[in-house]
C-alpha positions in Angstrom: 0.0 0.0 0.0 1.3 3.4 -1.0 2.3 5.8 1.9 0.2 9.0 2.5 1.9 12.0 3.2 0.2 15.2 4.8 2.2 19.1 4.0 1.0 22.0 6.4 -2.0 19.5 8.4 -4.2 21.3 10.3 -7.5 20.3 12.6 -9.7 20.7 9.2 -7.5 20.2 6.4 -4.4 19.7 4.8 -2.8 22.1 2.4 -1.0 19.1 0.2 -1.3 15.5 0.4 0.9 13.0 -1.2 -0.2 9.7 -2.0 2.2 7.3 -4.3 3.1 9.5 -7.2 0.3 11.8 -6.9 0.7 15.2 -4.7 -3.1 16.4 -4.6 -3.6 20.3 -3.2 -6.2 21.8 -1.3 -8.3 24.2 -3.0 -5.8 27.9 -2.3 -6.7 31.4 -1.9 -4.7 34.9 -1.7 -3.3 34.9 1.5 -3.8 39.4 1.3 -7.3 39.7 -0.4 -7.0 43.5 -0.5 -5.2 42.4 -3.8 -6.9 42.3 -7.5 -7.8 39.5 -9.3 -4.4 39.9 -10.6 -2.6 40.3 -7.6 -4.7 37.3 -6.1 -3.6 34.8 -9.0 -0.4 35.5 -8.5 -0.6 34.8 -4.9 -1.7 31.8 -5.5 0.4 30.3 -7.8 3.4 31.0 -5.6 1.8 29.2 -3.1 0.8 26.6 -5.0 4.7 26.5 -6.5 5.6 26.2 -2.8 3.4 23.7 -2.0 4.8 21.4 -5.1 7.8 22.0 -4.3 7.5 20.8 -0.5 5.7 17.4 -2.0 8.8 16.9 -5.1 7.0 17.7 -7.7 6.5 21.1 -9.8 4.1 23.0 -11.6 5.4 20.8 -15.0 3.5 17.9 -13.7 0.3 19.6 -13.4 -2.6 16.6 -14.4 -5.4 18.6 -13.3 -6.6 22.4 -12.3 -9.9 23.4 -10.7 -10.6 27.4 -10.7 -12.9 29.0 -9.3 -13.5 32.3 -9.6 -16.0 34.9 -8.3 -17.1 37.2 -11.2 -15.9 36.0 -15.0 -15.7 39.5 -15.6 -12.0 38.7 -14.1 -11.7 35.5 -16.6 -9.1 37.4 -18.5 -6.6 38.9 -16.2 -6.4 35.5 -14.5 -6.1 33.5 -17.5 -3.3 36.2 -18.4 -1.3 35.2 -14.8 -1.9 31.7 -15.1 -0.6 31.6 -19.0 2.5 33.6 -17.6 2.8 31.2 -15.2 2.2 27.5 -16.4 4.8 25.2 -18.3 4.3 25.6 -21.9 4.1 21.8 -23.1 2.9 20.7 -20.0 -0.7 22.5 -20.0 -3.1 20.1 -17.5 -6.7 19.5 -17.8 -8.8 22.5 -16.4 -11.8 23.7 -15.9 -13.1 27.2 -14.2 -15.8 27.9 -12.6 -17.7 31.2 -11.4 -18.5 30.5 -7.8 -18.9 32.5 -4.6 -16.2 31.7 -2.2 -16.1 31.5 1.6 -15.4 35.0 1.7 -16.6 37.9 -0.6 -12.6 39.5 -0.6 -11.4 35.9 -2.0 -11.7 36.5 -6.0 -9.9 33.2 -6.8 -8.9 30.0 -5.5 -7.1 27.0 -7.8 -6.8 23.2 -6.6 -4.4 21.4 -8.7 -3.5 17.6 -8.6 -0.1 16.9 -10.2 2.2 13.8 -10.4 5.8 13.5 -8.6 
């Protein structure tokens, strides 16, 4: 049976869990949400590099991203972080989503599951 690993456990979740090959990442938000939508996607991609990078894996391996964000008005300047940000070649599935979030100041949050 393959190990389970959790990164950054808490009492109601774990930011990252490894199991096997696969590192699978709690859904993130912008840890300042007085940020834009622009700001906000970039705080979360750092965190979600971090986050790989603590499990031994990087964004490269990306299988799939969930995105949620709160108005699609905003579709366009996170897509334009996120395509600065992902490996070209290595694009995962995604889908995104408009969705209210557990706070109104949280404009995006991204859940990835990516192999080692």
């Amino acid at each position: 049976m393959a190990s389970i690993t959790r990164i950054e456990c808490g009492a109601r979740m774990s930011k990252a869990v490894v199991h096997g090959d696969t590192v699978y990442l709690a859904g993130i938000v912008a840890s300042d949400t007085k940020l834009d939508i622009t700001g906000q996607t970039k705080d979360v991609l750092a965190q979600i590099d971090d986050l790989l990078a603590k499990a031994g894996t990087d964004k490269s391996k990306l299988l799939r991203t969930n995105i949620w964000i709160t108005d699609m008005k905003n579709f366009a300047a996170m897509n334009a972080v996120w395509d600065g940000w992902v490996s070209q070649g290595n694009t995962p599935a995604r889908a995104t989503v408009e969705a209210g979030l557990a706070t109104p100041d949280y404009l995006v949050e991204i859940m990835v599951v990516a192999a080692k």
